[in-house]
C-alpha positions as a Markdown table, in Angstrom:
| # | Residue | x | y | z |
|---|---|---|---|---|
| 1 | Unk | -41.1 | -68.9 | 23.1 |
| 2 | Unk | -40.4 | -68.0 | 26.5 |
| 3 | Unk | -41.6 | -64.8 | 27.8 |
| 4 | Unk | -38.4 | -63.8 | 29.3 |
| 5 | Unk | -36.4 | -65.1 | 26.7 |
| 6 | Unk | -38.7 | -62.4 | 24.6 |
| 7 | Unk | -38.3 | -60.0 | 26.9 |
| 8 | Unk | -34.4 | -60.3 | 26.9 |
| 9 | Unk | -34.0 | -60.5 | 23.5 |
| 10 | Unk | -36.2 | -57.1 | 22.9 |
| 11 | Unk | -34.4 | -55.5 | 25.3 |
| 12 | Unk | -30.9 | -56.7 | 23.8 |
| 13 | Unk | -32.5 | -55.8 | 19.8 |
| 14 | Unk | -33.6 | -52.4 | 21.8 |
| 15 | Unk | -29.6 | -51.8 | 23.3 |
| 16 | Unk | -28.1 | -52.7 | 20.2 |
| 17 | Unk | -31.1 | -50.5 | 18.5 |
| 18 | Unk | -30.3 | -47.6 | 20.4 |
| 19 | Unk | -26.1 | -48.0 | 20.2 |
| 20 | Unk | -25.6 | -48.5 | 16.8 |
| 21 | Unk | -28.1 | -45.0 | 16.1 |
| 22 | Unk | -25.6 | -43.2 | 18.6 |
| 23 | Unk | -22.2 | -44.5 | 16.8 |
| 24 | Unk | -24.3 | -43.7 | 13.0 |
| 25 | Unk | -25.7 | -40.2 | 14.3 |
| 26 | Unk | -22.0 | -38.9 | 16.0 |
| 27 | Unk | -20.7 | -40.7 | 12.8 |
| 28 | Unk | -22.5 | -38.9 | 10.4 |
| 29 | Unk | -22.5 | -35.7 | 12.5 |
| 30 | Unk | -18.4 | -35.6 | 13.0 |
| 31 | Unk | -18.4 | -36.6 | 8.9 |
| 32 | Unk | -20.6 | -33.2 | 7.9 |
| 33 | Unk | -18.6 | -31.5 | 10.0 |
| 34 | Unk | -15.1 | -32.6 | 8.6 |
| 35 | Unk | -16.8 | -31.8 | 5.0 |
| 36 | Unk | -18.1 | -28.7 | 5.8 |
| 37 | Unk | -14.8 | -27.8 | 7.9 |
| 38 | Unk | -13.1 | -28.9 | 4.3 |
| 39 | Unk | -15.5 | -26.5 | 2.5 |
| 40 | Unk | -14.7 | -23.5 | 5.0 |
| 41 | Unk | -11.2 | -24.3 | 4.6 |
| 42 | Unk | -11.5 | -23.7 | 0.9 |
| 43 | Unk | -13.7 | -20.6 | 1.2 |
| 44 | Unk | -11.1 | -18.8 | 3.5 |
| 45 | Unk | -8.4 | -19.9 | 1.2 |
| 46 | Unk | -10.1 | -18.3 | -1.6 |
| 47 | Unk | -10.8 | -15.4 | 0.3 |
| 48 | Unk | -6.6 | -15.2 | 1.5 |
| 49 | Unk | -5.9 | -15.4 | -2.3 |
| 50 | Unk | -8.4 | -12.7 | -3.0 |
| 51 | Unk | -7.0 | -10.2 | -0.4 |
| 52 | Unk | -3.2 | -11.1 | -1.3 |
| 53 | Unk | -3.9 | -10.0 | -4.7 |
| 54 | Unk | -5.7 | -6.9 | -4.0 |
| 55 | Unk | -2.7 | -6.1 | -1.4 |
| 56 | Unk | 0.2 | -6.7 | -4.1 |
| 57 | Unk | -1.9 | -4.7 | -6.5 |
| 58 | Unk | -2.2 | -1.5 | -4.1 |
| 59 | Unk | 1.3 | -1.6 | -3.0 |
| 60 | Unk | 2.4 | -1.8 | -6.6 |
| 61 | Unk | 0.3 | 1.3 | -7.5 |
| 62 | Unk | 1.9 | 2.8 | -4.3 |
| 63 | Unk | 5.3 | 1.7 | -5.4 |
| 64 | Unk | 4.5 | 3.4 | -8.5 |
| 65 | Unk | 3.3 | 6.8 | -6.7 |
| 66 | Unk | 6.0 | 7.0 | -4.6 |
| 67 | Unk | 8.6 | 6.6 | -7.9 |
| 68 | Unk | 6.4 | 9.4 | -9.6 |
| 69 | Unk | 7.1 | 11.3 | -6.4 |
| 70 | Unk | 11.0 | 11.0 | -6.7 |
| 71 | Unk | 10.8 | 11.9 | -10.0 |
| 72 | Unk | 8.6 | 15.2 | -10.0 |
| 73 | Unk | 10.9 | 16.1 | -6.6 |
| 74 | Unk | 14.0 | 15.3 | -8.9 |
| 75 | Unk | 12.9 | 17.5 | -11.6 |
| 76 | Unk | 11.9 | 20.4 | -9.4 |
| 77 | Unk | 15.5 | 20.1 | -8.0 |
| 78 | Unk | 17.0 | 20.5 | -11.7 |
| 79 | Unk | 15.1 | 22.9 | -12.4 |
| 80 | Unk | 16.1 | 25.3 | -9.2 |
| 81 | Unk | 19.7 | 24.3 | -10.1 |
| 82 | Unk | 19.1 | 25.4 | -13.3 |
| 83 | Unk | 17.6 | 28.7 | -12.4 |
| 84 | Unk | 20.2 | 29.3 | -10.0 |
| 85 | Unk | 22.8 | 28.5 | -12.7 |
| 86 | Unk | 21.5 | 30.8 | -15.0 |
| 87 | Unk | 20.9 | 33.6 | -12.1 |
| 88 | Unk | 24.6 | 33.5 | -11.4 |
| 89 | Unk | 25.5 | 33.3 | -15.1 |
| 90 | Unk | 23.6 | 36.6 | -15.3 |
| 91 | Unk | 25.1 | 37.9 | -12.4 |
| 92 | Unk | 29.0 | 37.3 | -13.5 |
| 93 | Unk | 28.2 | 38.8 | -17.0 |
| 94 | Unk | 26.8 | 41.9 | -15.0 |
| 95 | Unk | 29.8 | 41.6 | -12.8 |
| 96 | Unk | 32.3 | 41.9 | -16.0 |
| 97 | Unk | 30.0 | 44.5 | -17.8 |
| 98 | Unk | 30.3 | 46.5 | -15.0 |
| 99 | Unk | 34.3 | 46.0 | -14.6 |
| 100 | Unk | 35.0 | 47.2 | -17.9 |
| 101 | Unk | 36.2 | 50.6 | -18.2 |
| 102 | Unk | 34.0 | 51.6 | -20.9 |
| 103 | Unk | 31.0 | 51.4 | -18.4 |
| 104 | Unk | 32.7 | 51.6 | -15.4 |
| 105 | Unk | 30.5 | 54.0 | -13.7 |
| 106 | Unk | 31.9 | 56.7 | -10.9 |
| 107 | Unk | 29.1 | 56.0 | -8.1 |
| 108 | Unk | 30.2 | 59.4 | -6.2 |
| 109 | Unk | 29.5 | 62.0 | -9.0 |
| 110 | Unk | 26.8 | 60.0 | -10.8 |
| 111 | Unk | 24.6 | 59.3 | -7.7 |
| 112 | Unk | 25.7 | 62.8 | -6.9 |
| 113 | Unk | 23.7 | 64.0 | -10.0 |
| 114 | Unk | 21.0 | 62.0 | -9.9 |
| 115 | Unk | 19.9 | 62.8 | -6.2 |
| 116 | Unk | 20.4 | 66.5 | -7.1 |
| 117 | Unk | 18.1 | 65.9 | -9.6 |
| 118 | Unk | 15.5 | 64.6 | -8.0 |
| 119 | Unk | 15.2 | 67.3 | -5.7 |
């Protein structure tokens, strides 16, 4: 065989060599990327998932706080009205015991005897 006909050839078997390795190397480099892009994608999905839960969880136990709240502030304001009811039920029975004659009191002559009392 010729010599330069060799040399041509080797040089063509060497180009084609060296081009086909590039295309198969950024090939096979773009394709582990993609799968391990793919693999990220999954992981961070998981991950999203993971935290949406935990967040719905927290605001449901704050959700439930906040009712327990209301309800304890709700009782405490029953419980003023009812103190408050009963104070002025008290207060309007003393108000009629002290209206009736029988123990209608005459403040002049009674103080009057008590402060010379105490002196």
């Amino acid at each position: 065989m010729d010599p330069y006909l060799q040399a041509l050839f080797s040089a063509v078997v060497s180009t084609l060599t060296t081009f086909i390795t590039l295309i198969l190397t950024g090939y096979f480099t773009k394709k582990a990327q993609n799968r391990a892009d793919i693999e990220d994608t999954a992981k961070i999905t998981e991950l999203q998932e993971s935290v949406r839960h935990q967040f719905e969880t927290l605001n449901a136990k704050v959700d439930l706080v906040n009712q327990n709240k209301l309800s304890l502030a709700d009782e405490e304001r029953k419980a003023i009205y009812g103190v408050n009811e009963t104070i002025y039920e008290l207060v309007m029975f003393l108000n009629t015991f002290m209206a009736s004659p029988k123990y209608a009191l005459n403040p002049t002559t009674e103080l009057m005897t008590e402060y010379s009392g105490n002196v």
